[in-house]
Each structure stands twice: as C-alpha cells, then as structure tokens.
C-alpha positions, -999 to 999 in steps of 0.1 A, spaced: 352 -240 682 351 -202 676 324 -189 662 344 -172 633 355 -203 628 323 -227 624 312 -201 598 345 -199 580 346 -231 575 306 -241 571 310 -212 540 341 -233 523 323 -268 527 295 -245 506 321 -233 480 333 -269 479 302 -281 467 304 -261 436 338 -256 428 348 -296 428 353 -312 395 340 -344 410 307 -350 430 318 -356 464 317 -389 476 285 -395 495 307 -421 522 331 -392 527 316 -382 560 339 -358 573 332 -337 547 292 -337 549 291 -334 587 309 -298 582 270 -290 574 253 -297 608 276 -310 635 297 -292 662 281 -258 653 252 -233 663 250 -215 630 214 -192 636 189 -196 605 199 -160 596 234 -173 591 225 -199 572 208 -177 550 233 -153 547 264 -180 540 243 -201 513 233 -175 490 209 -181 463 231 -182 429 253 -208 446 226 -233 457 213 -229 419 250 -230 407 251 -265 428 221 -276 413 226 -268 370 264 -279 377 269 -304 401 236 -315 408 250 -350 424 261 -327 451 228 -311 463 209 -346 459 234 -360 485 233 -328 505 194 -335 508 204 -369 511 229 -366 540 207 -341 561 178 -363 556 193 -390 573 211 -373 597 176 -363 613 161 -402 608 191 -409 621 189 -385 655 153 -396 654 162 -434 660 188 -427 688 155 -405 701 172 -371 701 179 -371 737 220 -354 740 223 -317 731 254 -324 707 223 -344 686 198 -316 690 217 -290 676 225 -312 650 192 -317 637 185 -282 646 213 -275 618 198 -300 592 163 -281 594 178 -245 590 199 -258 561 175 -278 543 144 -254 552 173 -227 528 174 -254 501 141 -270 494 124 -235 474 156 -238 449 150 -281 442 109 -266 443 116 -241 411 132 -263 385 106 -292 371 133 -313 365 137 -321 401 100 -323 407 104 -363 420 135 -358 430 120 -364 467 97 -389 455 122 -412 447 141 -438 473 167 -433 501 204 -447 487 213 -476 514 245 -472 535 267 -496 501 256 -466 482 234 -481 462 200 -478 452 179 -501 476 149 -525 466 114 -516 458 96 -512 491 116 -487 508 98 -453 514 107 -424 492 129 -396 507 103 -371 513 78 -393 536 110 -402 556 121 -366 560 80 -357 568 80 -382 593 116 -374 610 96 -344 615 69 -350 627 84 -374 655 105 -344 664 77 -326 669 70 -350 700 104 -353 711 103 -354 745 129 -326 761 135 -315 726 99 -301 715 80 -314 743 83 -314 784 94 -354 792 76 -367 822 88 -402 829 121 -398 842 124 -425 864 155 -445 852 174 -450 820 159 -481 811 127 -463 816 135 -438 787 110 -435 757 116 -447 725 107 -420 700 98 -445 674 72 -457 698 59 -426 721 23 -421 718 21 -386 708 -18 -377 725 -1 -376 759 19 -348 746 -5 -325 727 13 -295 731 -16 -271 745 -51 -279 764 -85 -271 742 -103 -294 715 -98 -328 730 -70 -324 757 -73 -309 790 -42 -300 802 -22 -270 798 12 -285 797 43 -259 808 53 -232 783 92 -231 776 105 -208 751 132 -230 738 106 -253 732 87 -231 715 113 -219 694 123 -254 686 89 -263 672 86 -230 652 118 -240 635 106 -275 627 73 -261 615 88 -232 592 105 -265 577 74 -278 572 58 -250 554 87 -251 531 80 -290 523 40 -278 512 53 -245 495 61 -264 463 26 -254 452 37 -219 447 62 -235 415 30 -247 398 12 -221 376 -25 -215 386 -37 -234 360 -17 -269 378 -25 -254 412 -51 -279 418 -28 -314 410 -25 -329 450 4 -318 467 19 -350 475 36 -333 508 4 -321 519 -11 -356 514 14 -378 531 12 -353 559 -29 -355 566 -34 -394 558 -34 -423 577 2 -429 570 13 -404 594 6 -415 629 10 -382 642 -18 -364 630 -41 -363 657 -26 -350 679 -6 -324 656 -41 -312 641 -54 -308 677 -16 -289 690 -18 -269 659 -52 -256 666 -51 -253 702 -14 -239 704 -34 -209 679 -71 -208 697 -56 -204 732 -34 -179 727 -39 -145 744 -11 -118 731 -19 -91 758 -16 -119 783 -22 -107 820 -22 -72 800 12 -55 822 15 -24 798 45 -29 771 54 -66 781 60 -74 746 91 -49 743 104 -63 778 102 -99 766 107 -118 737 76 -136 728 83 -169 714 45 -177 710 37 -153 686 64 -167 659 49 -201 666 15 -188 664 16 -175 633 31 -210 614 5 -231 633 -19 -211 615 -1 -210 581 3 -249 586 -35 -253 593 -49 -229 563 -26 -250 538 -30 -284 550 -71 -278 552 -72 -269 515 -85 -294 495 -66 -306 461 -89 -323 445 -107 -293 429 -112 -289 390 -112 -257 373 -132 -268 343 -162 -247 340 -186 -275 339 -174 -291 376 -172 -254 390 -215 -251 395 -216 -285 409 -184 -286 432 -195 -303 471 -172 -318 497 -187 -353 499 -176 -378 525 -154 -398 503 -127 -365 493 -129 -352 530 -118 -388 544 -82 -392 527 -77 -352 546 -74 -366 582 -74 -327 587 -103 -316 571 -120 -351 585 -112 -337 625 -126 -306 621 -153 -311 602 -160 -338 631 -153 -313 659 -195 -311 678 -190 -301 714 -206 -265 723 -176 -264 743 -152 -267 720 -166 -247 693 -166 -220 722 -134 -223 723 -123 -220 688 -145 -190 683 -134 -173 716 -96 -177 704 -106 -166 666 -124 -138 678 -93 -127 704 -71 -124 678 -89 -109 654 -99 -82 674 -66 -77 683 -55 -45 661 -86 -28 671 -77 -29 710 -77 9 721 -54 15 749 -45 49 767 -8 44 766 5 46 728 18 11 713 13 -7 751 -2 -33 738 12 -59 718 1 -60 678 -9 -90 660 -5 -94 619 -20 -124 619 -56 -114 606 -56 -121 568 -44 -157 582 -72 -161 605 -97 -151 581 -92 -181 556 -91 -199 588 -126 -188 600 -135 -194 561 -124 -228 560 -138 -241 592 -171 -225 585 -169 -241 552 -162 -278 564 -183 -277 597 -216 -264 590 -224 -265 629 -200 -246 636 -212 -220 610 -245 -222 626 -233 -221 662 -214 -189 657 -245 -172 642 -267 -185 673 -257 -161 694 -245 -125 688 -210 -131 692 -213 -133 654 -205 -98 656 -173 -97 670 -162 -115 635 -184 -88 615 -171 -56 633 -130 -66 628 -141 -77 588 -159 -44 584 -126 -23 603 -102 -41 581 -128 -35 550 -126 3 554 -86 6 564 -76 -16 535 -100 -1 508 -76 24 495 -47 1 495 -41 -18 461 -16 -43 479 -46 -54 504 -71 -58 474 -64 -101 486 -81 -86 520 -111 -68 510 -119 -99 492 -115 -128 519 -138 -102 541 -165 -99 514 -165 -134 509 -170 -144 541 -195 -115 552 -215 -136 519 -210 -165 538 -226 -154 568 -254 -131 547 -269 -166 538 -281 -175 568 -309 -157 582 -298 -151 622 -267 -132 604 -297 -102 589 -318 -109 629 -283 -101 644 -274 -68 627 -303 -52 646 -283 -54 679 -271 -17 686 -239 -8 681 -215 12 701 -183 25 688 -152 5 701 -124 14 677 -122 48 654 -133 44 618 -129 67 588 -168 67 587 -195 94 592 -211 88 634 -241 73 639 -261 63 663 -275 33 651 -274 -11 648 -246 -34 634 -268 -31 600 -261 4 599 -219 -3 604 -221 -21 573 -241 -1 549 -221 29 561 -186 5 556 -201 -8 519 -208 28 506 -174 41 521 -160 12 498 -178 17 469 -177 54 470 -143 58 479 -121 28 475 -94 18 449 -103 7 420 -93 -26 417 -122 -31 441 -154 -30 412 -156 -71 408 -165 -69 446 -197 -43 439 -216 -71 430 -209 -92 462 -211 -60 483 -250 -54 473 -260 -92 475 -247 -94 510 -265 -62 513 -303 -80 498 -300 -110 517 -297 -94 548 -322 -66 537 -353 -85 548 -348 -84 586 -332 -49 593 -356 -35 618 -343 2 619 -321 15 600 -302 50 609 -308 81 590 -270 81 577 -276 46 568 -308 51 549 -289 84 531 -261 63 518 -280 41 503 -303 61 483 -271 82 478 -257 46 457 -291 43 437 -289 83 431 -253 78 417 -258 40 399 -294 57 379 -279 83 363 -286 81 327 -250 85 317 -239 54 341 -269 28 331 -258 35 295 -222 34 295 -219 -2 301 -238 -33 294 -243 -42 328 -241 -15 349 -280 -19 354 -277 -45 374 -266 -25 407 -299 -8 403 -315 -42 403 -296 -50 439 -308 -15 450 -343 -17 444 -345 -59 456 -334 -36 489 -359 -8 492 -384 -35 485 -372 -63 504 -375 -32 539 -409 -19 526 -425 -49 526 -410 -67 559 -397 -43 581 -420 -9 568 -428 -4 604 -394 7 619 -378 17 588 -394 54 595 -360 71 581 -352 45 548 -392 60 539 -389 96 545 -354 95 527 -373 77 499 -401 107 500 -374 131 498 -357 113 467 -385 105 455 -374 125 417 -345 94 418 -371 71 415 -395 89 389 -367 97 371 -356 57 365 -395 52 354 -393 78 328 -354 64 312 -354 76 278 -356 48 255 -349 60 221 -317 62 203 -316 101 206 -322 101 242 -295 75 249 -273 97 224 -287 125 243 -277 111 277 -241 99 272 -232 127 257 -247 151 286 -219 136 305 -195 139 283 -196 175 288 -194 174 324 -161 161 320 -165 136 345 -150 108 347 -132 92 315 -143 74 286 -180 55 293 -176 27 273 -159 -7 278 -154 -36 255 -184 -59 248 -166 -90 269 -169 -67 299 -185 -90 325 -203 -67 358 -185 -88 386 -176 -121 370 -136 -129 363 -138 -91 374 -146 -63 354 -133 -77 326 -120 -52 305 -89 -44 290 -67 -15 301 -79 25 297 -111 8 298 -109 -6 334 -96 28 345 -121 45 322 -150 20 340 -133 31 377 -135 68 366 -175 69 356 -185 49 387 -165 77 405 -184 108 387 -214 87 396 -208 92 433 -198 121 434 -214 144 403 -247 162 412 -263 132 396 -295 138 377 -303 174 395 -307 201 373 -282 231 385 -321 246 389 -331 224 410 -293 224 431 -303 261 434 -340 255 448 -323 228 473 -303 248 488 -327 279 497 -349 253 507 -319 240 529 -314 278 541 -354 279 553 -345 250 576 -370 229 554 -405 245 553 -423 215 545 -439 214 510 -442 181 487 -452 205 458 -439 203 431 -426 233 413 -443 241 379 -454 207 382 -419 192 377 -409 159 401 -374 169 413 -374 191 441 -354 182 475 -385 196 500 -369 193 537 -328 197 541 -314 166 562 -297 179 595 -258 175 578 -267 161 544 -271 184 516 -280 160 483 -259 130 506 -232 133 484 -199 119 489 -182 147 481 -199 169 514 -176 166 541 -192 147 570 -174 141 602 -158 114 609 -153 90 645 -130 107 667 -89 96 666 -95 81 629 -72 79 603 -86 85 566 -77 54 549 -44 53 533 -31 41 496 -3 18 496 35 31 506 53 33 474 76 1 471 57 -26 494 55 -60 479 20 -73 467 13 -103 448 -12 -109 422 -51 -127 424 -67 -154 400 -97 -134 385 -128 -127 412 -154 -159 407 -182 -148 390 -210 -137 417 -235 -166 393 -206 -194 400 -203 -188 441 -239 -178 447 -273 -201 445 -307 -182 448 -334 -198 472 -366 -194 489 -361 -179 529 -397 -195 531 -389 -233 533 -424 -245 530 -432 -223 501 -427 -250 479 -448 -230 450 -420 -202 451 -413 -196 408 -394 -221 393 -379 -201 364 -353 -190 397 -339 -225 392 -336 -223 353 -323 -192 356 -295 -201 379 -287 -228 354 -287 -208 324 -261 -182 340 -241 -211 354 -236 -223 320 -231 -195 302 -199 -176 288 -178 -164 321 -163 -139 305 -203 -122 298 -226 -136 327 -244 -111 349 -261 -121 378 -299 -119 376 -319 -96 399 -349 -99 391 -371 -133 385 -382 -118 351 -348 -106 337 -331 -139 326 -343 -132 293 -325 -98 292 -296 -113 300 -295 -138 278 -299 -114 250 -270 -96 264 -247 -131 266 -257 -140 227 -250 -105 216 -214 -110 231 -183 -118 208 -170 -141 234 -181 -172 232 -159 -193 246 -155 -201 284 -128 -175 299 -97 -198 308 -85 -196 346 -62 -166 343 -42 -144 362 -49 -108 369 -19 -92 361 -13 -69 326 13 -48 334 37 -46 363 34 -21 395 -5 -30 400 -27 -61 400 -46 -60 368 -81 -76 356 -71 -97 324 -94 -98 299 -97 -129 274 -85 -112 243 -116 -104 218 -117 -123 185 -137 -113 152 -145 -77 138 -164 -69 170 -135 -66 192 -121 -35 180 -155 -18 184 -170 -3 218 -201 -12 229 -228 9 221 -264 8 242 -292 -3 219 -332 14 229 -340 -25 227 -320 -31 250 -326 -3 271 -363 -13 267 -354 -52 278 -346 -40 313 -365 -11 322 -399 -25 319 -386 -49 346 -372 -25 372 -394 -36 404 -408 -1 412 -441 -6 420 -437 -13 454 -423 22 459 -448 40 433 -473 29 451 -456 39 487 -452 74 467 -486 73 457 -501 69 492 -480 92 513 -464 116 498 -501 133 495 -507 125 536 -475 144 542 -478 171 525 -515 172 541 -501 174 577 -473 196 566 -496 225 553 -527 215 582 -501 218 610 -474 240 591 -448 220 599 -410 231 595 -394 201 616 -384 166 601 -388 151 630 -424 157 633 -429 143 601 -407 114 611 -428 109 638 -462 106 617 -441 80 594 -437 61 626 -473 56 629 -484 54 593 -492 18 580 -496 6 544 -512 -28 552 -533 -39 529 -521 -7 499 -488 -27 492 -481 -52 462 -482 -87 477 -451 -89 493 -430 -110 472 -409 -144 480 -378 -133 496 -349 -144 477 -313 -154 494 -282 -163 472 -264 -181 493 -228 -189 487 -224 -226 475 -187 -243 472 -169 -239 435 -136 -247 422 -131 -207 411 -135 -197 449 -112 -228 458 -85 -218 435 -85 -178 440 -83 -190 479 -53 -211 470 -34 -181 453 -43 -158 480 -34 -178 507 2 -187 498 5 -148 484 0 -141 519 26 -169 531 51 -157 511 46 -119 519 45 -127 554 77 -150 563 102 -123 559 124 -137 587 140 -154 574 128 -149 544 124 -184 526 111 -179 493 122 -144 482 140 -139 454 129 -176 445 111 -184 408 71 -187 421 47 -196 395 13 -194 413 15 -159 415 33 -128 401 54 -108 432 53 -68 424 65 -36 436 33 -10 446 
C-alpha cells in the first residue's frame, strides 16, 4: 500500500469517528483495524493526522467511539502479546497501537468525567460487559506493556533459537535473563541494536503518558495515588525487577561521548540518548511517593517508614541497593552525565550535548533521599564534588533566567542536602582548579571558595524570583561554615561584602525580616573564628578592614526618629523602590510572600543593598580612595576618632562592591535572561526554610547542648506559614514570636500556586484580611530593640578588641605599607584562650516534608512536559498541576 495512501485513508477512518451519526460498531473490525494494521504511520504522523479538536470533538460527541478506540487498541496489543509478538506484520501493529494511543490518552486525562474510564472492565468478545473479576482496562494495557518490554526480537535480543517448539512463550519468559543493560544486579552487557532501542523508547513514551494524568489534577489533589503509577511498582506487576534494574542501568551506564571520535553524534543517529532521557523520566516519576499530605500539621512530621516504602517496589529496590560496587556505579554514571555540558573541547560543538541535567538532579535527590548509604557513601570520598561543581555551574548560568527559577531551586536544595552532613564542609577544603569557564571573579582557592563566590554571584546578581532561596543559600552557607580551613581573599570579600549590603540601616528596617540574613552572616564569621581562626588569615584581616560594618550594627539607632531617620536617608538616594512590604511578608517561607509592586519593590532594595555605597559616608568614600592611591600605608587610626575608615586598599577590590568590575574566568559568558517567548511553567510556593530544615547539635555526645533549640523548632513549625522566620540565634525565638502575633494572618497559608499574572512566575500571597491589610508595615524601636540586643557580636568585638591594636603596633614599629606582611603576622597570631567559649555548633539539616514532596512533584512533571517536545504529547493539552507561560 502506498504511502499516500495508508495516510489518506488512516485520516478518513479519523473523520469517521466524528462525523457518524451512530457509534460504530465495536464487532465491525474492518473498520477499527484501518487504525494500526498494514501501515508504518511514524508518531509524527500520527500526530499530525489526529489533531487535537477532533479527538476532543470524538470525545464531547461521540464518546462511544473513543472508549472503543481505546478499547480496540488495547486489545490489539494483549492480543499481539498472547501470539508473543514474534511476525513483523504484528510488530508494527502494536507499534501503531502505542503511537495512536500514546496521541489519545492526555485528551481522556483532561476531562474528570472520564477519570475511571480506564479503571473500569474490558467488554468480552459478545460485546458485553464481562463478570466481576476481570482486570480493569488500564492494568491490562500496563501489563501488554510491560511484557513488550521483554519481547524477545522485538525489545530484546532472543537467544534460544533452537527450534519452533522451542520458542518462548511471552506470557511465561522470565524477564531477569533479559535485563536490558549490565550494572546493579546483572552482569552482562547484552548487544545494543538501535531498532531495539527505538522500539523501547516508544513503548516507554507510552508509558509516561499512562502516569502523566497527574498533571490534570490541581496541586492541591496532586498528592491522591496515581493508580497507574501504583499498579506499575506493586507486586502485581511481575516485571518490575528487572525493569527498575534496565531502567537504571540503561541510564547509569551510558557514556554520550562514547570512544570520544570528534562529532560522532552528527554522523550517527543516537538512539540511546532518546531512550535515555524516558528511562530517567520513568524512574523520577515512578520513585515519587503519593502518599504525602499537604496539611500543615503532617508536613513537620513527614518520614518514609518501612510500611509506605513497601507497596513502591521501586522505591523498596533502591532504597535496598548496599554494594560499594554498585553504588560506584550509580554515582560514576550520575556524575558522567552531569558533567556533561561542562566538557571543554578544542573543536567547537565536537562533542555531543546532553539536556538531561534538571532530570538527573531530582534523580540524585531522590536516591539520596530513600538510601541514606548511598548519601553517606557519596560524601566518603571527594567525588562528592563532581555533583557540587556541575550544581554550582548550572546555579550561576541559570541565575538570570526566570524560566530556570525550577533549577536554581532543585540545586539549592540538594547542596542543603549535602550541607547536613559534615564530610560535605571537610570536603570543600580540597583545592580547586578551574575546569569549565564561569561568569565569576578568579581565584585561587578550595571548593568552599567556588561556592561562596557562586552564592554572592546569585544573590547579588540574579533574577528576582530567586529571594525565597536567600535563606537556603546562607544556611547551606553556616552549616558548612565550621570546617572551612582557608578561605580565599575573594571569598572572604564577598562575604563581608553581603553583611556590608544586608546591615544597612535602610535594608534591616524596610522589612520585618530582613534581619535575619544578618543573623546567618554573623552564625558564619563566628562559626570560622572560633573553629578554623588559624587558617582563616584573610576572612580576619577583611574583618579588620570592615571592621566600621560591624561597629556600625552595634550602634543601630533604636528610636523612632532614627529609624525615621534611616528609611528616609534611602529614600533620597533613590535606590531601589519602595521599602516596605505587607505585614504577611514571610523572609523565605511560601516565598517572599508579598503581593505585587511589593515583590518587585522587595527585589529592588536588596539590589541598592548590593550595590549602593552602603553605610560609607561620601567622606569616608573620599578618604578610601586616597588611601587606595597610597597603596595602603598601614594606619588602624581612626580619623577624628570616627570608626569608619577603610586603612589598606585590597589588591582589585575597592569597597568589594558588586558594582566594581572584576574579571571574570577566561571564555565565559555573563549569564543570560531568558529569550523572549520560551515556555516556562509555574512552581508551588518555596517550603518554608522552618518546614524543610531541623537544627541539631554537630557534637553527638553533647547531650547538655540548650534545649530551647528544640522548642523553638517546634514553635516555628507550628506557627502561621504565611509569617514564620527561621531562627538564628538560640535567644531569638522570642523576637520572632512577637513578630508572628503581631501579624494579620493568622491562618495557615493554603498550598498555592505561584502565579499572579501571566508572562512570569509569581509569589502569591494569601490575600490580607481586617483593617491591617491595606497598611504597610512600619518598624517599631521595640522591635528594633528585640533583635539587636541579640546580634552575636561578641565573638568579633572582642577579635576587634585584641588585634586591631597589635596591628596597628607592627604597622607603625615596622612601617609597613604591604598587606601581605600583615597577612603574614595574622597567620601567626592566636586568640586561644581571649575568645568567648566557643559555642555548640548548630546544623539544620534538611528533614523530609510534604511541602518539599509536592513542589518536587510540580517541578518534575513541569520539566516532563517542557522537555518531550518530539513529539510533543501534552502541548496544547488542559494541565492542571501547573500553569504553562510565555517568558
């Protein structure tokens, strides 16, 4: 038959089905084998011949039709399944089934009225409806997949061939002999086809389309089991032991540069990557766990016990999965790919690209999550960093780029992950060496000083739908703080440059919880003084030289004229917009909560922060930069007795403001905003940093550490999401919880999504109620007062106290003009026994919550969606999980 023809006629039977008076006759099987037999109609085809408004038109007009088109394909593939698939005529038939019904399923998926359509029972060959017992229509089409995927010749490479009588039953082949690549519990490497490949990629797209009716559930019913995904991982499906384990080896073992023959990949078709990248879709969907609640009093206390993980066979293998060996090779393959964008070569585009990473990521995530040896075997060793250094590239390319906001987020939350453990902080101290260009200022420096330079690049710099991430960003940043052994001179810059931006005055006052990243910032300094004083020479000498930063948050005016006096200051700068955001503003819970000038308003102020002159006087600008042009004569005094002065310029940083050009690694590209028109998809609110973190002791057998910790925890747990704060310091609980009864929102924020407006992914704020709402929040000198006689400063007082007087000693004795000789006596000095008692270092660890559960779930299938655009299944279709906009 031509092929003109097939598709000539394969478009009528589609007319047919819609412009019939009369459902067709389900027995009339001439007319329903037009759909699939005799004919090689490509996916693309099919997707181009069924347009969408017809399948709908088929199903709000004629909707016996489409139930016996699902129907009839259905059992056309049980029915190739029983004769075990083995003629081509029967191959391409099933072949035809999958592309057709892989077209349909999104349209039954978006109208609720067909919700158990699939649930309900196969009609028996009469026509009629058969008895109780039979198996609904969806596990029979799950399983006719699933024994395809095992089909020997078909999917998989047959080896008994020694007779006709001696030919498999598909019904009855066991499966594990024909685990379809060696790794995790199978040693050989069976032979790679392409057919074969392509064959299984088809079957799997199918698949995916099956589990994709979560994305026609609104966030809120996100969480109800998908009854797909269920059948699929239990008991009931014999295959999934070996699928699990082909689906995770076929992904862990491949290697996209191959033997690495410059541009392979434009003189072959690769028909691993395609199946790749659904293995990997397959695996992040069917490990997510539906059995989450999004009430707010399940989220603090959400665990995977034994009993949820058992009915997941999925989640059950890997969280079983022990062997060195094998977790060697899971991380080896993880790693491969991920690194894969960053692979420099000296022949543009020679190597082949991978888009895989946001994928692999909630991969990584998830097995880390469910096996917590694996967690602790990837952070035994320091091939920890070749997951950090890929996170932190992707962090500072994407961080300008409102569609990759899903990204930045996925990368902080795992780099949380990680910052809980302690070998993650021990392992940042191995140096680093430049492999890929970054948009970043050089260094030569440790893995600890990538990542403060990456964090400040993001906070500085990045868009601005990036602010509920701050708070993340510095605890990652304190729980690591306590075992960084050196830290580089840019390093220690950009972080006093964040506490010289986040104290000013203006900024503390503008918003009710904008004190808190001062908390973070001083829980830092501290955290290095009082562990790691000794090799931190740089971190203390940029502390001498800032020293006015620190004075100047001791001496915060207090009193209602000197607020007044403040916030209006900046007002006449012009920087920035407004100051002040509504009272249900939360600092990094369902994001920065506030409603819209205000969150632009919010992004604007944090942006004079970084990059206004800060609390210098233009005086004191003036007197920094002669002292800048004397290359630094070194004098700590302080002119007409003023704190304030800058004494020694920095080689290349003049007030280490972002707004001084700096140079950046060689062949990088600054990062770049989103390309007008590209497709983005909206987020479920950031969890509130309280919600997905727990404080506790790094000293196990401290058992006396302070208990209030724990109450304190509780108290933010429970408190209003739409006000909570996390606490920074062991004595501020009670600040905050003057700050949560203060608020007009009382009530628990509902899950919601963050979208206001089209064109950009919005925080949404739970409207205000009452009088108050109307009003903008205005600082209050008690309140003021309630946190600044908690800032932790004597730690660094009292390092002020003892050496800024030695330095300037040695400076005027030896007339030093040099920072490196002063560096040098820093090296040497000791303040053992002049320091506070060090205190208890404090980790807030990530712990398991139904708000991280269901942003993952949005995310994930927002990046499914975006990501199959060939063909491209659900586009154009009615998804409720998530709003689909144009950058």
């Amino acid at each position: 038959m031509g092929n003109t023809d097939t598709k000539l006629n394969f478009r009528k039977a589609i007319v047919q089905l819609t412009s019939k008076s009369q459902p067709i006759d389900a027995s009339d099987d001439a007319f329903w084998e037009q759909f699939w037999c005799e004919h090689n109609t490509p996916v693309q085809d099919v997707f181009a011949l069924v347009p969408a408004n017809e399948i709908r038109k088929v199903r709000d007009v004629m909707p016996t039709n489409l139930a016996t088109l699902c129907y009839k394909a259905t059992e056309r593939m049980v029915r190739a399944v029983d004769n075990s698939c083995r003629t081509q005529g029967e191959q391409q038939t099933v072949l035809n089934c999958v592309r057709l019904l892989t077209r349909i399923l999104p349209y039954v998926f978006e109208d609720v009225q067909w919700k158990d359509f699939f649930w309900s029972s196969l009609p028996s060959s009469n026509g009629e409806k058969e008895e109780t017992g039979s198996i609904p229509l969806a596990q029979s089409l799950l399983n006719a997949i699933c024994d395809l995927l095992f089909c020997p010749d078909f999917t998989v490479v047959g080896y008994r061939k020694s007779g006709p009588e001696k030919a498999e039953e598909l019904n009855s082949i066991d499966s594990c002999e024909y685990i379809w690549e060696a790794g995790v519990g199978f040693a050989q490497s069976p032979p790679r086809n392409g057919n074969m490949d392509s064959r299984r990629t088809e079957l799997l797209k199918l698949l995916l389309t099956c589990f994709s009716e979560t994305m026609y559930r609104p966030p809120t019913a996100s969480d109800e089991p998908n009854r797909w995904i269920v059948h699929f991982t239990s008991a009931e499906n014999r295959h999934a032991l070996p699928l699990f384990t082909s689906l995770l080896n076929t992904v862990c073992a491949y290697d996209p540069v191959g033997i690495g023959v410059p541009y392979n990949h434009l003189l072959f078709t690769d028909t691993l990557e395609p199946l790749v990248e659904v293995c990997l879709q397959i695996l992040i969907v069917t490990l997510d766990h539906d059995i989450t609640s999004n009430g707010p009093a399940q989220s603090s206390a959400y665990i995977h016990d034994d009993s949820t993980i058992a009915d997941n066979l999925f989640i059950n293998y890997l969280s079983r999965i022990h062997r060195d060996d094998d977790f060697q090779f899971i991380l080896k393959g993880v790693t491969r790919l991920l690194n894969n964008p960053l692979v420099q070569s000296y022949l543009p585009n020679s190597t082949k690209r991978l888009h895989c990473h946001q994928e692999l990521l909630v991969f990584f995530w998830k097995i880390c999550d469910y096996n917590k040896k694996f967690l602790y075997f990837v952070l035994k060793s320091s091939d920890v960093l070749d997951i950090l250094v890929p996170i932190l590239y992707h962090l500072n390319d994407s961080r300008a780029d409102q569609s990759r906001v899903g990204l930045m987020h996925i990368g902080v939350f795992i780099l949380l992950l990680l910052s809980g453990e302690r070998n993650f902080g021990v392992r940042l101290n191995k140096p680093y060496t430049a492999t890929v260009p970054m948009d970043i200022p050089v260094f030569t420096g440790t893995h600890a000083d990538l990542l403060i330079t990456v964090f400040h690049k993001i906070i500085a710099t990045g868009h601005q739908r990036l602010q509920p991430l701050f708070d993340c960003l510095l605890t990652i940043l304190v729980n690591v703080s306590p075992y960084l052994k050196t830290l580089s001179m840019v390093a220690s810059i950009k972080l006093l440059h964040l506490l010289e931006a986040f104290s000013t005055p203006w900024f503390l006052y503008s918003a009710p919880s904008n004190h808190h990243l001062v908390f973070f910032l001083l829980e830092i300094f501290n955290n290095i003084i009082q562990y790691q004083f000794d090799g931190n020479s740089n971190l203390v000498y940029t502390i001498i030289r800032k020293r006015q930063v620190f004075h100047a948050l001791a001496n915060l005016p207090t009193d209602a004229a000197g607020i007044a006096r403040c916030l209006s200051n900046r007002k006449g700068t012009g920087a920035g917009g407004g100051g002040n955001r509504q009272n249900n503003s939360s600092h990094g819970s369902g994001g920065r909560t506030v409603a819209g000038s205000d969150d632009a308003a919010d992004y604007q102020q944090r942006k004079a922060a970084l990059t206004a002159p800060g609390s210098v006087s233009a005086a004191e600008e003036s007197e920094e930069e002669s002292v800048a042009g004397r290359t630094g004569k070194m004098s700590l005094r302080e002119a007409n007795g003023t704190e304030g002065q800058v004494p020694v310029a920095l080689v290349g940083d003049e007030d280490a403001r972002s707004d001084i050009v700096e140079e950046s690694m060689e062949g990088s590209h600054p990062a770049q905003e989103a390309e007008p028109g590209t497709l983005k998809v909206t987020l479920l609110d950031t969890p509130n940093l309280a919600q997905i973190t727990e404080r506790e002791s790094a000293h196990p057998s401290d058992l006396t550490s302070p208990s209030p910790v724990d109450g304190e925890a509780k108290s933010i747990a429970n408190a209003p999401a739409g006000t909570v704060s996390v606490v920074n310091d062991d004595d501020e609980a009670d600040s905050v919880a003057k700050e949560n009864d203060a608020s007009p929102s009382k009530t628990p924020s509902p899950l919601r999504r963050a979208v206001a407006q089209r064109g950009s992914i919005r925080v949404t704020p739970a409207p205000a109620h009452g009088p108050q709402a109307t009003k903008q929040w205005q600082p209050a000198p008690e309140w003021v007062q309630s946190w600044r006689s908690k800032l932790p400063l004597q730690t660094i007082m009292r390092l002020l106290q003892v050496l800024v007087p030695q330095v300037e000693k040695i400076c005027i004795d030896k007339g030093l003009t040099d920072e490196s000789e002063i560096l040098k006596f820093l090296q040497h000095g000791t303040l053992v026994g002049l320091l506070p008692v060090p205190h208890p270092i404090l980790i807030r660890k990530y712990q398991a919550n139904g708000g991280t559960t269901a942003w993952f779930r949005t995310y994930m299938w927002g990046v499914i969606y975006l990501r199959n655009v060939d063909p491209a299944v659900w586009y154009d279709t009615e998804v409720k999980l998530f709003e689909i906009q144009r950058v």
